[in-house]
MDTraj code that builds the backbone (N, CA, C; nanometers):
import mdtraj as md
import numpy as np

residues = "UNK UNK UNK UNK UNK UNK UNK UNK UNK UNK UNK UNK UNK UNK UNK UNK UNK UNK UNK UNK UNK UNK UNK UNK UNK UNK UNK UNK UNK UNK UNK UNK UNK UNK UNK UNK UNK UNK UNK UNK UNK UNK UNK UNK UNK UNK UNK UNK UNK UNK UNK UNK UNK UNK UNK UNK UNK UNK UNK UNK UNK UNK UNK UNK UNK UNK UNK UNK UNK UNK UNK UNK UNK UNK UNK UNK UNK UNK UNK UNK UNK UNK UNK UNK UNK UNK UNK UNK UNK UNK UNK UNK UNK UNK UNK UNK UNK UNK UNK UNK UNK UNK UNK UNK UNK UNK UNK UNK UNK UNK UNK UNK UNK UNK UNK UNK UNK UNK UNK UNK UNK UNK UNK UNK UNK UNK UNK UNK UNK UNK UNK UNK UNK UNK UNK UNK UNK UNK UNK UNK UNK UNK UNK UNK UNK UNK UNK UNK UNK UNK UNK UNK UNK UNK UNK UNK UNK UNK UNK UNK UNK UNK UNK UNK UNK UNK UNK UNK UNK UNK UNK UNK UNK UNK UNK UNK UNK UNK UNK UNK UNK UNK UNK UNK UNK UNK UNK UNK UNK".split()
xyz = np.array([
    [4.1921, 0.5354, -3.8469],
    [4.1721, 0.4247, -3.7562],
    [4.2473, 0.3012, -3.8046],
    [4.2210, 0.2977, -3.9519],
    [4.3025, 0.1593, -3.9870],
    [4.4408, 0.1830, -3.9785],
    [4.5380, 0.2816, -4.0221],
    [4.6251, 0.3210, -3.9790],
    [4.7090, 0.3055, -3.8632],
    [4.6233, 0.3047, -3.7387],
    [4.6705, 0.3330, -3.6426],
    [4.6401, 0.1695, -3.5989],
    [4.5843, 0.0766, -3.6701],
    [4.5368, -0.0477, -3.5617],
    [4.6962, -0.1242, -3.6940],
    [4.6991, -0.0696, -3.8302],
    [4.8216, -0.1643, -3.9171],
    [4.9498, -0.1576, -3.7723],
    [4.9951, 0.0093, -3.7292],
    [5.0862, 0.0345, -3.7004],
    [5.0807, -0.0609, -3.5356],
    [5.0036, -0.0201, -3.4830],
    [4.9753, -0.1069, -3.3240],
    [5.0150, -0.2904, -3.3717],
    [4.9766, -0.3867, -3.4799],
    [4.9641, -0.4800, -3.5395],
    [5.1335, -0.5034, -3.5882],
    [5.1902, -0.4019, -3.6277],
    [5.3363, -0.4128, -3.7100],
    [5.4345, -0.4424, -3.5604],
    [5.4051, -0.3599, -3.4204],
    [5.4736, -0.3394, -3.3455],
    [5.4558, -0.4812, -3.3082],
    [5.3488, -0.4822, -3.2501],
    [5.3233, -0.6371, -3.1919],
    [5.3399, -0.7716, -3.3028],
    [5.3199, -0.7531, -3.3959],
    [5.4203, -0.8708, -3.4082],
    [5.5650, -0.8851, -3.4141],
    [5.6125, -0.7636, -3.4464],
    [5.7793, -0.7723, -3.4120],
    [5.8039, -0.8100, -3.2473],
    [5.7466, -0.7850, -3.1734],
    [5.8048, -0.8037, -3.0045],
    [5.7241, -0.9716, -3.0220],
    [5.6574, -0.9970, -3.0584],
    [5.6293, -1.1390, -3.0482],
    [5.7107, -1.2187, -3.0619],
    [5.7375, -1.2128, -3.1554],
    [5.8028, -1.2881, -3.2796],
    [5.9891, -1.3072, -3.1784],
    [6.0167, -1.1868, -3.0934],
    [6.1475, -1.1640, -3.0659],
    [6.1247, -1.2258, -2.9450],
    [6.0184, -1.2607, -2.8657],
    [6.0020, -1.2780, -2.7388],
    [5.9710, -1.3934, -2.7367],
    [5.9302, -1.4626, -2.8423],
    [5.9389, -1.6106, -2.8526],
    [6.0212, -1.6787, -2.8662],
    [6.1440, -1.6266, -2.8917],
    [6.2584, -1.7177, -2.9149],
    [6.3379, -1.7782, -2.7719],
    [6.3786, -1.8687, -2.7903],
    [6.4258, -1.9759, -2.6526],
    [6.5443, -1.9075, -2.6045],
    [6.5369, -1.8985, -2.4705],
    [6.6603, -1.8171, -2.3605],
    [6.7567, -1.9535, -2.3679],
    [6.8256, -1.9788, -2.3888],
    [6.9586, -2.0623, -2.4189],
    [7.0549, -2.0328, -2.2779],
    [7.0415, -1.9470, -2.2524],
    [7.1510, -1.8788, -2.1195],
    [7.0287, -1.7950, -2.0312],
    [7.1333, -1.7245, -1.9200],
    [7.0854, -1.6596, -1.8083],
    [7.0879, -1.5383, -1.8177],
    [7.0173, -1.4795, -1.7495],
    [7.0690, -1.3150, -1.7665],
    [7.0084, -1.2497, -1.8528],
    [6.9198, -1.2668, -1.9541],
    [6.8563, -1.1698, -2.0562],
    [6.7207, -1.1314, -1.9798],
    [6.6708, -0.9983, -2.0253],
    [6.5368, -1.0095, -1.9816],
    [6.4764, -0.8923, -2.1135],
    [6.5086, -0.7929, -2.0522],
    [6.4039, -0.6659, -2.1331],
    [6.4485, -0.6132, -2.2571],
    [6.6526, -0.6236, -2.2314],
    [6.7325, -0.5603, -2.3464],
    [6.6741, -0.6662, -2.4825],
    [6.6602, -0.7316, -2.4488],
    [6.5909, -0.9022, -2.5726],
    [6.5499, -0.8476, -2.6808],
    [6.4149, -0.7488, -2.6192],
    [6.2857, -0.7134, -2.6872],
    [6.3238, -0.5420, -2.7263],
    [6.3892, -0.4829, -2.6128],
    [6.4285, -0.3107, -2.6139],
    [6.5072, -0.3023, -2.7426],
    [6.5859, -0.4024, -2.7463],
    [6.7313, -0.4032, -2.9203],
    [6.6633, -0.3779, -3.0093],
    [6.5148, -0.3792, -3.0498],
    [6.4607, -0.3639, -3.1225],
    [6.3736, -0.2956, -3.1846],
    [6.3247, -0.2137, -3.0217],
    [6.2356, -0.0840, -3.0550],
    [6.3111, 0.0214, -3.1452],
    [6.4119, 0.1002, -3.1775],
    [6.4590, 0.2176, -3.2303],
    [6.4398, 0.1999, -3.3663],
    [6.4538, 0.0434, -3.4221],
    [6.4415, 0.0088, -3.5522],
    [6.2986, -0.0184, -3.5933],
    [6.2614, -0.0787, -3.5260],
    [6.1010, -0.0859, -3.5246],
    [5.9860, 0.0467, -3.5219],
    [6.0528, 0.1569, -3.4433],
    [5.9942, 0.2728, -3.4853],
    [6.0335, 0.3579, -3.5834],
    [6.1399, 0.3091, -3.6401],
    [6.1377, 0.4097, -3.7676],
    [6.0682, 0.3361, -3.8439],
    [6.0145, 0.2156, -3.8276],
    [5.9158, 0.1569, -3.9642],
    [5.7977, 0.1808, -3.9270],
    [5.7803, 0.2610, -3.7902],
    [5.6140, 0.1954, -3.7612],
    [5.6103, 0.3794, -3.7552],
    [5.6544, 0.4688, -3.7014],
    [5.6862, 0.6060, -3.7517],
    [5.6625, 0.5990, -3.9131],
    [5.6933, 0.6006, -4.0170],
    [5.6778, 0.6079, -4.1421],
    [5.5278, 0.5223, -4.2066],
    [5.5263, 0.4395, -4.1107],
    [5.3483, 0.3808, -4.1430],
    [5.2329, 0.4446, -4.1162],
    [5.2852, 0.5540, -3.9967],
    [5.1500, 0.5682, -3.9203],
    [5.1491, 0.7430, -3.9975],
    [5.2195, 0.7660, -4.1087],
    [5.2301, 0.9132, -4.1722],
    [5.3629, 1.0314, -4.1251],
    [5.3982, 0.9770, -4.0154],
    [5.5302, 1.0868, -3.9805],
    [5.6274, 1.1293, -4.0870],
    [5.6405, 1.2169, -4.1321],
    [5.7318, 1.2785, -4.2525],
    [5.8408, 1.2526, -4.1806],
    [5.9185, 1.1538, -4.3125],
    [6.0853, 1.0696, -4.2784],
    [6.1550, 1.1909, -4.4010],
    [6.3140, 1.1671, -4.3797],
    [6.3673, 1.2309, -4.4845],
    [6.4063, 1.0869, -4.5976],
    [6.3222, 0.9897, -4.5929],
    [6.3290, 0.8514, -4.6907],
    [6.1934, 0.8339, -4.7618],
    [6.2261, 0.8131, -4.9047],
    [6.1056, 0.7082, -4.9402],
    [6.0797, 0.5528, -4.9142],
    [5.9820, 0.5012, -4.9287],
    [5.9949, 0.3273, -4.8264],
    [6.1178, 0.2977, -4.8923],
    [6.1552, 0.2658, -5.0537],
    [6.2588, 0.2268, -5.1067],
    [6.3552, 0.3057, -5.0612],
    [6.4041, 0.3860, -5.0333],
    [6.5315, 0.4265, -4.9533],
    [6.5339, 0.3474, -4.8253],
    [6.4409, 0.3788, -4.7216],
    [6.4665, 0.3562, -4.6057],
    [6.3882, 0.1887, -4.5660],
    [6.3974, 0.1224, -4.6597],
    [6.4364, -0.0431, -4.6707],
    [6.5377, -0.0717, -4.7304],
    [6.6238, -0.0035, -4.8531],
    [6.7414, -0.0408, -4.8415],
    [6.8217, 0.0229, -4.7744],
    [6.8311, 0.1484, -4.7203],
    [6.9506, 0.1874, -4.5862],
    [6.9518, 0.0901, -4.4519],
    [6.7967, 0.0643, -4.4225],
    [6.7849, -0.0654, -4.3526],
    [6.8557, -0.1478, -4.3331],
    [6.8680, -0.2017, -4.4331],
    [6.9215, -0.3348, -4.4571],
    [7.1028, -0.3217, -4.4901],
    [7.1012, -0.2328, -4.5744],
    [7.2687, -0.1855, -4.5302],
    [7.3214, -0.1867, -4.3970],
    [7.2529, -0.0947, -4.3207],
    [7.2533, -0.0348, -4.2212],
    [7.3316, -0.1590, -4.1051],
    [7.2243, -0.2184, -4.1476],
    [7.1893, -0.3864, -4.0271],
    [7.2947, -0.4584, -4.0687],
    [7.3022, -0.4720, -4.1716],
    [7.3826, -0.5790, -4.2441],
    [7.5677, -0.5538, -4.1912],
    [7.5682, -0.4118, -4.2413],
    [7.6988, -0.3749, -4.1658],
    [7.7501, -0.4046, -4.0668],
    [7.6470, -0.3539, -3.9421],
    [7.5947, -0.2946, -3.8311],
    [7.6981, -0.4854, -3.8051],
    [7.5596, -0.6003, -3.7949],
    [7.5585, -0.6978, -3.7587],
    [7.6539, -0.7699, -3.8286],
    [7.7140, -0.7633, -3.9181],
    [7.8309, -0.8460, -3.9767],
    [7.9583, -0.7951, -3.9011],
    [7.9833, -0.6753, -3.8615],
    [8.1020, -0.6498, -3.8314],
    [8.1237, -0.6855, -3.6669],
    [7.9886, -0.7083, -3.5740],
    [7.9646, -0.7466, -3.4623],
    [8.0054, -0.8990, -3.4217],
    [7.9583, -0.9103, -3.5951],
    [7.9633, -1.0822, -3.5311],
    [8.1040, -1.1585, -3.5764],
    [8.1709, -1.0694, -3.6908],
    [8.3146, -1.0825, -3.7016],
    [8.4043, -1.0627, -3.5924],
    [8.4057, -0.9668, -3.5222],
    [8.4540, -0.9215, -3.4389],
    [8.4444, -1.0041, -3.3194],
    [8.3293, -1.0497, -3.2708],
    [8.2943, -1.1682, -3.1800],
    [8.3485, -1.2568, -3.1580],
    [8.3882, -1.3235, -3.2960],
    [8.4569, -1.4346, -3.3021],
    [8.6373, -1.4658, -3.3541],
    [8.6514, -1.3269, -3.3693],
    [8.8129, -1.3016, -3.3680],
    [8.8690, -1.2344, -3.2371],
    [8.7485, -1.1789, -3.1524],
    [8.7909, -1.1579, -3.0382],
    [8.7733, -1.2330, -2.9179],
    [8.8791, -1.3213, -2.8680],
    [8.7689, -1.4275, -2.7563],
    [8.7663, -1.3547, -2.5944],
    [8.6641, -1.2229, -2.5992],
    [8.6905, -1.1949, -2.4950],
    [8.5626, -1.2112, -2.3914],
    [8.5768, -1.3070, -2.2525],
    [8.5149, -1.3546, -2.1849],
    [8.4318, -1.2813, -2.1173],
    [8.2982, -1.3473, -2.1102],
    [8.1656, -1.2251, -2.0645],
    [8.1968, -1.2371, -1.9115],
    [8.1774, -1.1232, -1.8168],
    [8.1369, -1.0985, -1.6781],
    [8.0764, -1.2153, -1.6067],
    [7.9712, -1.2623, -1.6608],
    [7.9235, -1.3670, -1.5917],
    [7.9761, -1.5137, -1.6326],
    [8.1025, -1.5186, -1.7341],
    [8.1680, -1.6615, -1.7907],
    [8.0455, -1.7350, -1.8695],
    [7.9736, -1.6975, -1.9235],
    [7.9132, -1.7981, -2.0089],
    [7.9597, -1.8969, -2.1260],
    [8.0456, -1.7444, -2.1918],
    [8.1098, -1.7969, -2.2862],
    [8.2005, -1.6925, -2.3193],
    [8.2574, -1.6724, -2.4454],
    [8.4251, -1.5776, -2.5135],
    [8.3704, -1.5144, -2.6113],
    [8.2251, -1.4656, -2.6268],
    [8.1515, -1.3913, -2.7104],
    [8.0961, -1.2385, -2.6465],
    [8.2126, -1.1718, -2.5574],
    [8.1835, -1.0281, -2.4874],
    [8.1825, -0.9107, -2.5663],
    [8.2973, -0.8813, -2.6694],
    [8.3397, -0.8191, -2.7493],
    [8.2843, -0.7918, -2.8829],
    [8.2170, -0.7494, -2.9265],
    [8.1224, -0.6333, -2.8572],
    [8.0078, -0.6664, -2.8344],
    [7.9346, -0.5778, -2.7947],
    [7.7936, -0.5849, -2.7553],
    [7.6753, -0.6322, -2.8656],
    [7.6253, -0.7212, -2.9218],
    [7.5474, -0.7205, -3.0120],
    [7.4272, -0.6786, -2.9654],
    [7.3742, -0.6815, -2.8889],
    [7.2211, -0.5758, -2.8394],
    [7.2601, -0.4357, -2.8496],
    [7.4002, -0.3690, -2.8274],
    [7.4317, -0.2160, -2.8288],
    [7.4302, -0.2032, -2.9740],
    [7.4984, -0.3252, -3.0250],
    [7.5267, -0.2276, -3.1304],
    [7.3374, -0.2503, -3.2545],
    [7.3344, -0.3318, -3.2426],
    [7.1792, -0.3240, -3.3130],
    [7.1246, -0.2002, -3.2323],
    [7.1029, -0.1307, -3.1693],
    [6.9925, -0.0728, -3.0287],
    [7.0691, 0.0593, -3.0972],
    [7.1819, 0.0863, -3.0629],
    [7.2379, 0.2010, -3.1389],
    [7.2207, 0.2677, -3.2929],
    [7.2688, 0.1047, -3.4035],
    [7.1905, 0.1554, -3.5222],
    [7.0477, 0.1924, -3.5710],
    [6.9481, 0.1336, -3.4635],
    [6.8137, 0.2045, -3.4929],
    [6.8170, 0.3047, -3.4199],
    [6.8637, 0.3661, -3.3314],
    [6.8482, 0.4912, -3.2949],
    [6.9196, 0.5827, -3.3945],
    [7.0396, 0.5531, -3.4502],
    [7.0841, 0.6487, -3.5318],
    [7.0465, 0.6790, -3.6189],
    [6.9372, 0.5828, -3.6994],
    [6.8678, 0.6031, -3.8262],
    [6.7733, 0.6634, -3.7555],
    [6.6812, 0.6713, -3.6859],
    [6.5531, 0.7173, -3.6083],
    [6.6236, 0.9334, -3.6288],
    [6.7293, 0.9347, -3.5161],
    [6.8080, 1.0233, -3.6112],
    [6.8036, 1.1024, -3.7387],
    [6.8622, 0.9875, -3.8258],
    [6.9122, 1.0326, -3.9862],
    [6.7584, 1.0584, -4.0671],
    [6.6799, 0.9723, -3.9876],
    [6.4647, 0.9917, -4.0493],
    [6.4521, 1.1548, -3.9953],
    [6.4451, 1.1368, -3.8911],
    [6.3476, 1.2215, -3.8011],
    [6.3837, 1.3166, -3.7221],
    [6.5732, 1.3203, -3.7530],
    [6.6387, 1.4297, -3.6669],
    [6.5485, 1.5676, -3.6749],
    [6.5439, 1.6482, -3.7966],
    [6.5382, 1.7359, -3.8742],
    [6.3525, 1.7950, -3.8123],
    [6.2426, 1.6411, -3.8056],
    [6.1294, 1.7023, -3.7552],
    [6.0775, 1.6750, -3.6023],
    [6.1879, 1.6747, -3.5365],
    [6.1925, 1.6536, -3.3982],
    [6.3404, 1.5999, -3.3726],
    [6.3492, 1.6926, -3.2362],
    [6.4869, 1.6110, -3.1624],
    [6.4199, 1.5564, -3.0635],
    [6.3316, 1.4974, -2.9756],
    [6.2759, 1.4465, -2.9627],
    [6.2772, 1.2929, -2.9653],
    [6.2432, 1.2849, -3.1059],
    [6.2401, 1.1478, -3.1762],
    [6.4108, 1.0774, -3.1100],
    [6.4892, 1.1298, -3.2250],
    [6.6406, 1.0442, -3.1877],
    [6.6441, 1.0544, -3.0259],
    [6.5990, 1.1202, -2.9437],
    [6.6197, 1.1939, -2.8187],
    [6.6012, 1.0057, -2.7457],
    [6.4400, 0.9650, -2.7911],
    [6.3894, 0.8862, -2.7368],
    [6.4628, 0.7440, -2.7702],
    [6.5328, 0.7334, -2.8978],
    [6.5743, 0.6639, -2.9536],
    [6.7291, 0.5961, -2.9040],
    [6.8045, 0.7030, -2.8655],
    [6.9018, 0.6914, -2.8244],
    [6.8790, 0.6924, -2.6458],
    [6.7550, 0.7279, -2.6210],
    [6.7780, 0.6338, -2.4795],
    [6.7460, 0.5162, -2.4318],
    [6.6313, 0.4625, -2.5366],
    [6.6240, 0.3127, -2.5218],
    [6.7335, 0.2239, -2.5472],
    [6.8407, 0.2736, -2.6354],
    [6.9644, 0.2263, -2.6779],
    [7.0476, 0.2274, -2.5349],
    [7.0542, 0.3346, -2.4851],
    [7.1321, 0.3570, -2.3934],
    [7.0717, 0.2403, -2.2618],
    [6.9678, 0.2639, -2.2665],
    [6.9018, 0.1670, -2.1571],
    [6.9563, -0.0104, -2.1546],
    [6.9326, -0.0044, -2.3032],
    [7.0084, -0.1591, -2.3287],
    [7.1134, -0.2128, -2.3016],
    [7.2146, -0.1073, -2.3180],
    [7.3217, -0.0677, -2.2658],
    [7.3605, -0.1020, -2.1565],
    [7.3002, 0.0043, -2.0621],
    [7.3326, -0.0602, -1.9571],
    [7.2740, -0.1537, -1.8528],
    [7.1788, -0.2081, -1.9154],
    [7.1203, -0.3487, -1.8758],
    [7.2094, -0.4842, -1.8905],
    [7.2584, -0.4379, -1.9984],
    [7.3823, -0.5383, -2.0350],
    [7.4615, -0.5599, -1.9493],
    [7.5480, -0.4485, -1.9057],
    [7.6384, -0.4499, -1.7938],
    [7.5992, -0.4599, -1.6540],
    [7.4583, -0.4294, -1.6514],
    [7.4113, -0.4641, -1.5426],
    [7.3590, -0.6163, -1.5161],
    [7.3626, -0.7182, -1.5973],
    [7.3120, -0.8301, -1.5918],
    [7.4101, -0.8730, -1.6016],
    [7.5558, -0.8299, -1.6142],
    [7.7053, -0.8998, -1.6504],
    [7.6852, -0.9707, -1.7308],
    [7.6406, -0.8902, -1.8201],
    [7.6390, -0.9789, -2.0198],
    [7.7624, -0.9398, -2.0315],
    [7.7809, -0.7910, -2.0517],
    [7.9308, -0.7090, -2.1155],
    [8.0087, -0.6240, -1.9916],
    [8.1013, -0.6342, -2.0384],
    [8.1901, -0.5131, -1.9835],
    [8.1424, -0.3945, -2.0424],
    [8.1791, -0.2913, -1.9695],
    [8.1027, -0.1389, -2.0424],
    [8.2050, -0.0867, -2.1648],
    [8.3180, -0.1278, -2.1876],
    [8.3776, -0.1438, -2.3254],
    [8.3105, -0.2228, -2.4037],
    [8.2322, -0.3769, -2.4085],
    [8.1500, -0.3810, -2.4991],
    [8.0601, -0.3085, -2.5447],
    [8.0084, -0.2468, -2.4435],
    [7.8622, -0.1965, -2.4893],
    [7.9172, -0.0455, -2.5954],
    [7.9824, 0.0002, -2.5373],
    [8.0753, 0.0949, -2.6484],
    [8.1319, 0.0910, -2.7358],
    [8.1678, -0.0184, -2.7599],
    [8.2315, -0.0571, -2.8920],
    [8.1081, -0.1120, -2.9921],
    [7.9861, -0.1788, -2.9174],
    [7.8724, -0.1869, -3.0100],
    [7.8073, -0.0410, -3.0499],
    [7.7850, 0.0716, -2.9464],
    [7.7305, 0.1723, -2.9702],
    [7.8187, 0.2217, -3.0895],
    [7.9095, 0.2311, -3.0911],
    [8.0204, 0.2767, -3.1724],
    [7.9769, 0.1796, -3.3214],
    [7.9850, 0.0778, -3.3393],
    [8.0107, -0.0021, -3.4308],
    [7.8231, 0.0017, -3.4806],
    [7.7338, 0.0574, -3.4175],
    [7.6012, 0.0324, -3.4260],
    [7.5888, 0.2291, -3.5483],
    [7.6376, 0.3255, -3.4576],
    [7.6047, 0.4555, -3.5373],
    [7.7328, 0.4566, -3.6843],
    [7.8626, 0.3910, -3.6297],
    [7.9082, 0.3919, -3.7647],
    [7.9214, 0.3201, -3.9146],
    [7.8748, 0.2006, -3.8091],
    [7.7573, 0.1314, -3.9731],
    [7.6847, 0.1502, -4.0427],
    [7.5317, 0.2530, -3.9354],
    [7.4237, 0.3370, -3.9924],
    [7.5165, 0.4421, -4.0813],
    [7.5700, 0.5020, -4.0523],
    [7.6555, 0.6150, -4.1534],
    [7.7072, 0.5505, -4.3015],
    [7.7950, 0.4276, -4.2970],
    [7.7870, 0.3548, -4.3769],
    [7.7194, 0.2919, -4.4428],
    [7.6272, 0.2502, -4.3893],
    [7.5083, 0.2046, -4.4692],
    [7.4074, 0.3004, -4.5587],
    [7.3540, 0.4315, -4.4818],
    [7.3259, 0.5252, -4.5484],
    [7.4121, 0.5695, -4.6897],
    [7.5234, 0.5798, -4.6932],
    [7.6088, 0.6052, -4.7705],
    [7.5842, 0.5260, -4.8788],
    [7.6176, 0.3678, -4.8540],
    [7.6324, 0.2605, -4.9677],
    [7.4403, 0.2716, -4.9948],
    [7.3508, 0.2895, -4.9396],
    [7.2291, 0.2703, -4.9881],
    [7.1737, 0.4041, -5.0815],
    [7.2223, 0.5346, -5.0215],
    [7.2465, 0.6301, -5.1167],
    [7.2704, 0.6596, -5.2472],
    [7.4273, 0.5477, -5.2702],
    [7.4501, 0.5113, -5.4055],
    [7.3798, 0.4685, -5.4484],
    [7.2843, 0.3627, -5.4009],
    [7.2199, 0.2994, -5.4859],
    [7.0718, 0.3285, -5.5412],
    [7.0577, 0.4063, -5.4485],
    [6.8870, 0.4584, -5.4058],
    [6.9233, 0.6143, -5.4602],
    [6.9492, 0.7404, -5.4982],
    [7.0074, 0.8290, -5.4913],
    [6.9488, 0.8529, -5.6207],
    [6.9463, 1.0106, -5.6151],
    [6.8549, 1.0450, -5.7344],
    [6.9614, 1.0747, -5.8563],
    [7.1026, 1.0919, -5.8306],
    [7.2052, 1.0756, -5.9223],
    [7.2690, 0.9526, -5.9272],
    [7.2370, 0.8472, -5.8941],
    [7.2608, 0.7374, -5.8916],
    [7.2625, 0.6667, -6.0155],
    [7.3457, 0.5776, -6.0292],
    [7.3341, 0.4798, -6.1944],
    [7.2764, 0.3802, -6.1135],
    [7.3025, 0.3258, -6.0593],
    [7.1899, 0.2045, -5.9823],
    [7.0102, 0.2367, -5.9756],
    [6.9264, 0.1294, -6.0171],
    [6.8431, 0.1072, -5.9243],
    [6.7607, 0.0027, -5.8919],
    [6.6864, 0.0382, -5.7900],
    [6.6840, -0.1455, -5.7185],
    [6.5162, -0.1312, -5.7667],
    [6.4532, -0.2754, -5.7377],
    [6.3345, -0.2930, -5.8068],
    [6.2620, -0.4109, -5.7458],
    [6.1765, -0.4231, -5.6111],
    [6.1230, -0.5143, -5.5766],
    [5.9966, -0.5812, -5.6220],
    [5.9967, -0.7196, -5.6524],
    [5.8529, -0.7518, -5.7191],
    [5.8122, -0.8727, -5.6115],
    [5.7158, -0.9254, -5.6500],
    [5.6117, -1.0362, -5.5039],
    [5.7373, -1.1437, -5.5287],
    [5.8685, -1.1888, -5.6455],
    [5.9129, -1.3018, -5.6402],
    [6.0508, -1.2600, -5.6674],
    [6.0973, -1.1083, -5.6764],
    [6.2250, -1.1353, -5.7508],
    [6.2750, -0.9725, -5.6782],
    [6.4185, -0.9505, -5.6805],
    [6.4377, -0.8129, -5.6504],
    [6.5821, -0.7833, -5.7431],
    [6.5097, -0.6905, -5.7954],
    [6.6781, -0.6699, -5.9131],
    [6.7424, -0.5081, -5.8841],
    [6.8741, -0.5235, -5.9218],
    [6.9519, -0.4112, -5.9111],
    [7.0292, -0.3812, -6.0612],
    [6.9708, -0.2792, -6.1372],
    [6.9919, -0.2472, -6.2605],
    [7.1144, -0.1454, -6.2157],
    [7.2544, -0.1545, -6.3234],
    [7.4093, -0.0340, -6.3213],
    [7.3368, -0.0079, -6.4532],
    [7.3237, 0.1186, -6.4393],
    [7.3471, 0.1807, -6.5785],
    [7.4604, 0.2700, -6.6215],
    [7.5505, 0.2199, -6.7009],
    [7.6939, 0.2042, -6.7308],
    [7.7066, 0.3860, -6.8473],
])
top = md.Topology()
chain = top.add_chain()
for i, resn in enumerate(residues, 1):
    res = top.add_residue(resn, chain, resSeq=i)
    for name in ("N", "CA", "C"):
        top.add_atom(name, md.element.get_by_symbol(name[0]), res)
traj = md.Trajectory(xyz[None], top)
């Protein structure tokens, strides 16, 4: 029971928390809050007991690789590309940053949970997809954005898995070490 009221509690405050933030522009509605479910259930999947192929320390730092990639190369790209959204808001079309976040939690949802359900990624990759094309349907993106985020969203997760592997990895010389004030990453040479 407690289990199941942490995991109900983890969800809802992530959609809170995302749904509170101020609409600045026009045109957003559901993709806002949807960018976030695929990632949000692989944490709330692994809370509520679902056998992941991660321990929490793996699959908080592939996480965060994952994202980090995922969202750095989105937002580089954004701003070396000035290509103008459908509805002219602004020169930030290129690529999709809701695809490509929406994509990397589905692909990890995937890389967790491929193996004990297809299913899982099944569901994962259609809320992604949904975002998708909400996007283009609200003339956020051209449907080349949203592809180039889907794209830039599963091949970050791959990358990120990889670089968090090294570090997390049971042949690994790295390892990482979180405490309530400090987080260290020991090379053992």
């Amino acid at each position: 029971m407690l289990k199941h009221f942490a995991c109900i509690f983890a969800f809802w405050l992530t959609t809170l928390s995302v749904s509170a933030q101020p609409k600045a522009y026009h045109g957003d509605g559901a993709d806002d809050v949807l960018r976030f479910v695929p990632v949000a259930s692989v944490f709330a999947l692994k809370a509520c007991g679902v056998e992941s192929s991660s321990s929490w320390k793996r699959l908080v730092v592939n996480t965060a690789a994952s994202i980090a990639i995922s969202s750095g190369t989105t937002w580089g790209l954004k701003h070396l590309v000035s290509e103008e959204r459908p509805d002219g808001t602004d020169e930030k079309s290129f690529p999709s940053g809701h695809s490509t976040f929406a994509f990397a939690g589905a692909h990890q949802l995937y890389k967790e949970y491929g193996r004990q359900s297809a299913w899982i990624p099944v569901a994962g990759y259609a809320v992604a997809t949904a975002v998708g094309i909400d996007r283009v349907c609200r003339n956020r993106h051209h449907w080349y954005d949203v592809a180039a985020g889907a794209a830039i969203g599963v091949l970050g997760t791959e990358l990120g898995y990889w670089i968090g592997d090294k570090i997390t990895g049971e042949r690994s010389r790295y390892s990482v070490a979180v405490g309530p004030q400090t987080l260290s990453i020991n090379i053992v040479f």
